[in-house]
N, C-alpha and C positions, 0 to 999 in steps of 0.2 A: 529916552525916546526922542529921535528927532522932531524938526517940525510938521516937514512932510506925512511922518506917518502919524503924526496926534490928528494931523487935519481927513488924512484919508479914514480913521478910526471916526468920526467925529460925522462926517458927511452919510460912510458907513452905515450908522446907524446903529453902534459898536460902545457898552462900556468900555470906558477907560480901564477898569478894575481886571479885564482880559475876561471879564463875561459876557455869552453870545448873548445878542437883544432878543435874539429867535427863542421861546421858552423851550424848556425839553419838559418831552414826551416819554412819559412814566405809566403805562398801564396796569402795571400790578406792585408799584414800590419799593423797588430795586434802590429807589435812590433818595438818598437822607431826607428830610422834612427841611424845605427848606434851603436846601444847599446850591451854591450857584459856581457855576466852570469860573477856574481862576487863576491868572498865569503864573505859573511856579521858575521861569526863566523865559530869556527871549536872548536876539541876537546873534544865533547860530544859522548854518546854511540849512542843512536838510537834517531833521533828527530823526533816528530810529531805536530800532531795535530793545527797547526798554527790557531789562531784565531784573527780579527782582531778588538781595541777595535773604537770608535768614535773616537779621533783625531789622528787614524792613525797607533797606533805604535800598533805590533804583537805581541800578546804572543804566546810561542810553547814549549811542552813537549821533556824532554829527560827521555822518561820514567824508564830504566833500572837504573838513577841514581835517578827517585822520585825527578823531580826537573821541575819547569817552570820556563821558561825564558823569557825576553823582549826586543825585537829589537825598538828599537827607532825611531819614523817618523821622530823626528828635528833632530838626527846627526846619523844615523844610526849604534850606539854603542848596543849594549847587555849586558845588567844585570842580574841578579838573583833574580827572582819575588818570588817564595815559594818553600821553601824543603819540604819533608813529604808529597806531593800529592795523596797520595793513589794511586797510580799509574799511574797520568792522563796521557790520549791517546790524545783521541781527542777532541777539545773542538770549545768552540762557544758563544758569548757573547750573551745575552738576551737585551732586550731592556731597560733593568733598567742597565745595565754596570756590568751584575753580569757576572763572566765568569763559564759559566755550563762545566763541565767535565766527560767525562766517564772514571772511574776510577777503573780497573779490581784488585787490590787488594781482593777487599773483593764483586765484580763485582757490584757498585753502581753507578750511576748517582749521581755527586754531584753540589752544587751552592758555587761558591766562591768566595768572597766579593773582596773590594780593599785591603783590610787589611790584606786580606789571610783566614779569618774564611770561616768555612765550613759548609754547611745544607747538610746532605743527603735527595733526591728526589726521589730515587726509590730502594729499594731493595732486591726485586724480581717480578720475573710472577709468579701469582697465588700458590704462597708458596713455589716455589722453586728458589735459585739462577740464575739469568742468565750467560751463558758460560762467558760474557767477555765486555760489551758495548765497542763500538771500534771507533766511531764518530758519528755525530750530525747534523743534521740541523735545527734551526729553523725559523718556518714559520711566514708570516705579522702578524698573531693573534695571536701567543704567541704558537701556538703549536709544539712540539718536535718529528724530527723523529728521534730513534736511530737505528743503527745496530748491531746483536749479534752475530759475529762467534767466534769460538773454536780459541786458539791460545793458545796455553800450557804455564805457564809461569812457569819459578823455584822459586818465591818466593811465590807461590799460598803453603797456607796452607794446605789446600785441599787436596782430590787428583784430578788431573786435568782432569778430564771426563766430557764428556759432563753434561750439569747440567739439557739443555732443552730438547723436543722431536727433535731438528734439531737446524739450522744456521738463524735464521727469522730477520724480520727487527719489530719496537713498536713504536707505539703513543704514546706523553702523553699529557694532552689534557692541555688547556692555566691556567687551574686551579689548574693545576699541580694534583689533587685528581684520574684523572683515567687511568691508565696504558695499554693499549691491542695489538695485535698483529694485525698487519695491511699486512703482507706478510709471506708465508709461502713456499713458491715454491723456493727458490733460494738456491742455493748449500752454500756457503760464503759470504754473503753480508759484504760489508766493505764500503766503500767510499760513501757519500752521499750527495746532493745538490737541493736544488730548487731552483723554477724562484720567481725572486719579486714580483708579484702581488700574488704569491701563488697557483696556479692553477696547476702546474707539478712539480712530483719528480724525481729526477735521483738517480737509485743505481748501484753502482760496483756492480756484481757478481765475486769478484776474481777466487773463485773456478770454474766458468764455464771460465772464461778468455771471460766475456761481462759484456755491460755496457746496462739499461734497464728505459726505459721513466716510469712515472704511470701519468696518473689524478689524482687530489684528489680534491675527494667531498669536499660538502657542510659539512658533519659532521667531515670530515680530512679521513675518508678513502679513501683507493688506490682502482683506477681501468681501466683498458684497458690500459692494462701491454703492452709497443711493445719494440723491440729490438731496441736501440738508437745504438750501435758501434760492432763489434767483436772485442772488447779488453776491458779486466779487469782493476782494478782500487785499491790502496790502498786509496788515500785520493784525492778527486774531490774540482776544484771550476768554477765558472760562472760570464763570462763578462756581460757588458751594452749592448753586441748584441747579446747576448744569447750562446756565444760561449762555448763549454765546456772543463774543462781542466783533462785531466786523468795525474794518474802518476804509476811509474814503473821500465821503460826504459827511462830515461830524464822525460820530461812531454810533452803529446799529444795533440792537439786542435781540435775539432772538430764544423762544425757551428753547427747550430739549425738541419741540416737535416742529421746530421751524418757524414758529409763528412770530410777527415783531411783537416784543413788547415795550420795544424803546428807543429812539430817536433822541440822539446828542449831543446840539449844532456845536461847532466850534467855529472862529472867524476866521481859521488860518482854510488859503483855497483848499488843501488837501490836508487830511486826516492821514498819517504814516503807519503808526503804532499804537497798542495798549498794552497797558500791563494791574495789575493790583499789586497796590506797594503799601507801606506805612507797616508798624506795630501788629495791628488788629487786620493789617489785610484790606481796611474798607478807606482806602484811595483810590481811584482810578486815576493812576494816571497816563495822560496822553501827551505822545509825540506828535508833533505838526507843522509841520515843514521849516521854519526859525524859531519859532518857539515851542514850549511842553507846557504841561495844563496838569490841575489835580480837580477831581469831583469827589465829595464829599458819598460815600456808599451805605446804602444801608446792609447790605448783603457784599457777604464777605469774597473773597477771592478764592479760588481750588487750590491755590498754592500757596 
């Protein structure tokens, strides 16, 4: 750590140890007896996208430097999984351990092996670029939600205009062959999440600053859209009790019926992403803007 930043940490009002001085707010238990936010890496530009593989261990983007990384469930160190990501955001593993990315370089869905090769899966709607794919979820059957807002970048060849009619969220269906829009009504969608049996989705609206329930059919479309929170979301994830996690400001909990149940400062200004990683599932860990974070959980993760 430089000097500068031990002195602004220090003035702050900020452990050193990368725990917030602000306590977190636990209403019902969620989170270990005792356990304190604790920085698991630093150093990086902007991290995202945390995705978490089968035995545990995280990977998560630093996009601005085109690079994934990997936080480790057996000893909680961090390495350097791939350079050259086309710029992955947000990602999400598939059930075969491919880790899918949304990778706004050249604004593509791509699939990326262990090895680091890469398949692109989507490279536009209906003949035209999409703005930006920005995160992911997918569902028990293999189907993919993603979300597309606008977000300018300086390495965009391009020029950086919108590419679509608007910010919408896209299916792509478990065969990977068909691509469609499944929402069309949301200012910015960005953060996304569903439940395990597959039956609800949750999207951020950043731009409206809400968070919004869907159904999804039997065919994977959305419907009977309701207001799940008044607060926006860059990157969401979901407990074994259905609880939901926004980020931002720290990161937010809310139960199943929208109510907070928890408040969880972190000292980086902006909150990016979450994910549940480790073994057993009960890590949280958080992306935040140079550095990632682990909290110690008592309640496991949906995935």
């Amino acid at each position: 750590m430089k000097k500068h930043q031990f002195l602004h940490l220090c003035l702050a009002g900020l452990l050193l140890t990368g725990t917030s001085f602000a306590q977190i707010e636990d209403k019902t238990g969620i989170v270990a007896k005792g356990a304190k936010v604790e920085k698991a890496g630093d150093g990086y530009n902007f991290t995202e996208g945390p995705a978490v593989a089968k035995n545990g261990d995280v990977y998560f983007t630093d996009q601005p430097n085109d690079h994934i990384h990997k936080w480790s469930a057996k000893d909680g160190k961090v390495s350097l999984f791939m350079e050259n990501t086309s710029r992955s955001n947000g990602t999400y593993f598939d059930k075969n351990g491919i880790l899918i990315s949304c990778a706004d370089l050249e604004n593509e869905l791509l699939a990326i092996g262990p090895d680091g090769k890469t398949e692109v899966l989507v490279t536009d709607y209906q003949g035209k670029k999409l703005n930006g794919p920005n995160d992911l979820w997918i569902a028990p059957n293999g189907t993919m939600y993603v979300t597309d807002p606008l977000y300018k970048r300086a390495w965009w060849k391009r020029s950086p205009e919108m590419q679509q009619d608007g910010e919408h969220v896209y299916m792509l269906s478990a065969d990977r062959k068909t691509f469609t829009r499944v929402a069309d009504d949301l200012t910015k969608p960005n953060g996304i999440i569903g439940t395990p049996d597959g039956k609800k989705l949750y999207v951020a609206d950043i731009g409206a600053g809400k968070t919004y329930s869907f159904d999804i059919l039997s065919d994977g479309s959305l419907a009977n859209k309701q207001l799940f929170a008044e607060l926006g979301s860059d990157g969401m994830t979901i407990d074994a009790k259905g609880n939901i996690y926004l980020t931002g400001k720290g990161v937010t909990v809310f139960n199943p019926k929208g109510e907070q149940i928890a408040q969880i400062p972190i000292e980086e200004r902006w909150t990016a992403n979450v994910v549940f990683g480790g073994k057993d599932r009960k890590t949280l860990f958080i992306t935040a803007m140079g550095s990632v974070y682990t909290l110690k959980m008592k309640v496991k993760g949906a995935y």
